[in-house]
C-alpha positions as CSV (number, residue, x, y, z in Angstrom):
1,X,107.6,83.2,83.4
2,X,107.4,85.9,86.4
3,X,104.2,86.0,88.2
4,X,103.1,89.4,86.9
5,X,103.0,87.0,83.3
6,X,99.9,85.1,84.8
7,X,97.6,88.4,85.8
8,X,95.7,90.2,83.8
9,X,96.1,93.9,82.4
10,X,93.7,95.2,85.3
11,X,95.2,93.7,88.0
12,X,98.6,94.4,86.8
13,X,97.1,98.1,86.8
14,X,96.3,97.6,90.2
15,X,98.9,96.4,91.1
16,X,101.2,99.3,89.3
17,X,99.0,101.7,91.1
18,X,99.8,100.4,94.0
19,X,103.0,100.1,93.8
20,X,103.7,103.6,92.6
21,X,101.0,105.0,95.7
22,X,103.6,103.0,98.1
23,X,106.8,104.7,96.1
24,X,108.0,101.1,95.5
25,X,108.8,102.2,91.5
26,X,110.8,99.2,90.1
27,X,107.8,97.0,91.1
28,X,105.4,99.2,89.8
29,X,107.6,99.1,86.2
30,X,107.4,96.0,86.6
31,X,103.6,95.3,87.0
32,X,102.9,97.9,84.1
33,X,105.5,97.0,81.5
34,X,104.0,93.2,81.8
35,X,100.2,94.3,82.0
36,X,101.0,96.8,78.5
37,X,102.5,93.7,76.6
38,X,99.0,91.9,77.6
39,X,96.5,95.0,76.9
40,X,96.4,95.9,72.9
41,X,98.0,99.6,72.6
42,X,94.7,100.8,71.2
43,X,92.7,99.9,73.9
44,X,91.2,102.1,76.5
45,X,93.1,99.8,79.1
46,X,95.9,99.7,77.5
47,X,96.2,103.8,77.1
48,X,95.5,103.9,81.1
49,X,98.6,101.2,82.1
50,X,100.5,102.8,79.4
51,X,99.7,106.3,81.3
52,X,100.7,105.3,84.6
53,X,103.7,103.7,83.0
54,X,104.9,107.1,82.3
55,X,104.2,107.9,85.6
56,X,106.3,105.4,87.1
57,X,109.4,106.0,84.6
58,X,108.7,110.0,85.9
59,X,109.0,109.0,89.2
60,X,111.7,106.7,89.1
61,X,113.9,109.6,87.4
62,X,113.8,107.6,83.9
63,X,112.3,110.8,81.8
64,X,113.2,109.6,78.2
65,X,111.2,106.4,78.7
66,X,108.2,108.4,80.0
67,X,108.6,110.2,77.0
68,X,108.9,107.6,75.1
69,X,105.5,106.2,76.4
70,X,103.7,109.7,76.1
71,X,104.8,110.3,72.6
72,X,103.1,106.9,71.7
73,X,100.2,107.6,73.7
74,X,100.1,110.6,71.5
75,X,98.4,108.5,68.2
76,X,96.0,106.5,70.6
77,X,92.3,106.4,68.8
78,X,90.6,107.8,72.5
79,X,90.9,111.9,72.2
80,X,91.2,111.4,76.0
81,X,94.1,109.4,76.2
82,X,95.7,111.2,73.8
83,X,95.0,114.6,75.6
84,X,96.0,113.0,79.1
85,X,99.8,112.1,76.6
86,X,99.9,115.6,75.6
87,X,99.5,117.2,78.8
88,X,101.8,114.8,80.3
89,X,104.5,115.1,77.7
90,X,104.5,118.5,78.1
91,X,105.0,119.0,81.8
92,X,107.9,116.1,80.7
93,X,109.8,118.5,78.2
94,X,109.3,121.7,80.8
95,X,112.6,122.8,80.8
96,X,113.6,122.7,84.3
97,X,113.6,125.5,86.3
98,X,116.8,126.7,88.3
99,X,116.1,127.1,92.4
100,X,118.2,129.2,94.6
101,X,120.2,128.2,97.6
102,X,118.2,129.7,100.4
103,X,114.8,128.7,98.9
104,X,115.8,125.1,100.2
105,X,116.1,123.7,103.1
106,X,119.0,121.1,103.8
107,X,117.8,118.1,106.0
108,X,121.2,117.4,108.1
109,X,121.8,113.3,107.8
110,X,121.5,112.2,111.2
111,X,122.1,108.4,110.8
112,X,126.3,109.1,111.7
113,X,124.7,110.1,115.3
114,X,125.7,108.0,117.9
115,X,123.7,106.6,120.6
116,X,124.9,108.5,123.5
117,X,124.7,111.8,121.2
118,X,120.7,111.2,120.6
119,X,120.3,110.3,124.4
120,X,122.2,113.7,124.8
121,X,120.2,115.5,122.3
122,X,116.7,114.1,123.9
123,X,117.6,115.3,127.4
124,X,118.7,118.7,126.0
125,X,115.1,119.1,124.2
126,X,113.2,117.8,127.2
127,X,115.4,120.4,129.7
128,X,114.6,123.0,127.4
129,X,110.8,122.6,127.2
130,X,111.0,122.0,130.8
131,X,112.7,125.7,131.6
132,X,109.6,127.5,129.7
133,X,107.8,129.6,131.6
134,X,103.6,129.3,132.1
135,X,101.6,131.9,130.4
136,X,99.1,133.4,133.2
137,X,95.8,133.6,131.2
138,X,93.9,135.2,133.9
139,X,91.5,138.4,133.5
140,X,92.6,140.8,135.2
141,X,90.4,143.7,136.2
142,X,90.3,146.8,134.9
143,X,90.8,149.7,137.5
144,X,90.6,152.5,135.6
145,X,86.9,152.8,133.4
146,X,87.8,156.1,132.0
147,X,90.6,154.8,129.6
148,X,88.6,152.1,128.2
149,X,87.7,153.4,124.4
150,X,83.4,153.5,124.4
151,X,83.3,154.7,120.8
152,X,82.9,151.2,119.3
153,X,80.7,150.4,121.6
154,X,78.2,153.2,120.4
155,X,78.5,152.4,117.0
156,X,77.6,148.6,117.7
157,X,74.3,149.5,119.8
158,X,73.7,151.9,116.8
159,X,74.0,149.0,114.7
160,X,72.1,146.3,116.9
161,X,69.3,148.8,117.1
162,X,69.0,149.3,113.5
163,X,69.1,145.0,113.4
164,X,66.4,145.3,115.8
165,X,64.5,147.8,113.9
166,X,65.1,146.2,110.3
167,X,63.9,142.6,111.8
168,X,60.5,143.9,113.5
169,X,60.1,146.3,110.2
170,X,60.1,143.0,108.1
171,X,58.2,140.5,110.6
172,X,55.6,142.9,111.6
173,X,54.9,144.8,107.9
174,X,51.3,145.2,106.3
175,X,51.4,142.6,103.6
């Protein structure tokens, strides 16, 4: 007898959830498959362990089993849980859609670096951002008034003074 046996179909839930929130799978499988043999299949419980227990088989690459699990879900007596199986079974028997090469980015493995290489490679980054040159922020001023454009400066005191005019119009009207 493990000790997932001796806890009850909530806390095995809980502890599923858990599990499968951490990405630790196996245990969540684990927690679940031993909290659905406690919970009866046509209880509301029972449909929510048996739903995450999809999840986990989804996540764990096992999509037969979550199918399995869905497809039974599928005759549960709670229109909601039998909706939540549908909708899940159905993004499970997607067909799988094909990805090009260059819409993926390949993460090179860098655990065959050796320790003088990373040294190497965190002196080269730290030279680099040392060598970038500092952005003068500074206003500078303008010398020449005649080529700065005044045209959209009129228009916005034309439209501050109709503001100005709209605002008095509707604080100072005869009621």
């Amino acid at each position: 007898m493990s000790d997932l046996d001796s806890v009850s179909p909530e806390q095995g839930l809980a502890i599923g959830q858990a599990a499968i929130a951490r990405g630790d799978y196996r245990q969540a499988i684990a927690a679940l498959e031993s909290a659905a043999e406690q919970a009866g299949v046509a209880t509301a419980i029972g449909a929510d362990i048996r739903y995450w227990l999809a999840t986990a088989y989804q996540a764990s690459g096992d999509i037969e089993a979550a199918r399995s699990v869905c497809r039974q879900l599928a005759n549960h007596p709670l229109r909601e849980q039998r909706q939540l199986a549908a909708q899940l079974l159905y993004i499970l028997e997607a067909p799988k859609l094909a990805r090009r090469a260059d819409w993926q980015v390949e993460i090179p493995d860098l655990t065959s670096l050796s320790d003088d290489s990373s040294a190497r490679l965190r002196q080269a980054s730290g030279s680099l951002a040392k060598e970038k040159k500092e952005t003068d922020y500074r206003l500078t001023p303008v010398d020449d008034l005649s080529r700065i454009n005044t045209r959209d400066n009129r228009f916005l005191g034309f439209g501050l003074l109709f503001l100005i005019a709209l605002l008095g119009w509707i604080l100072f009207r005869p009621t």
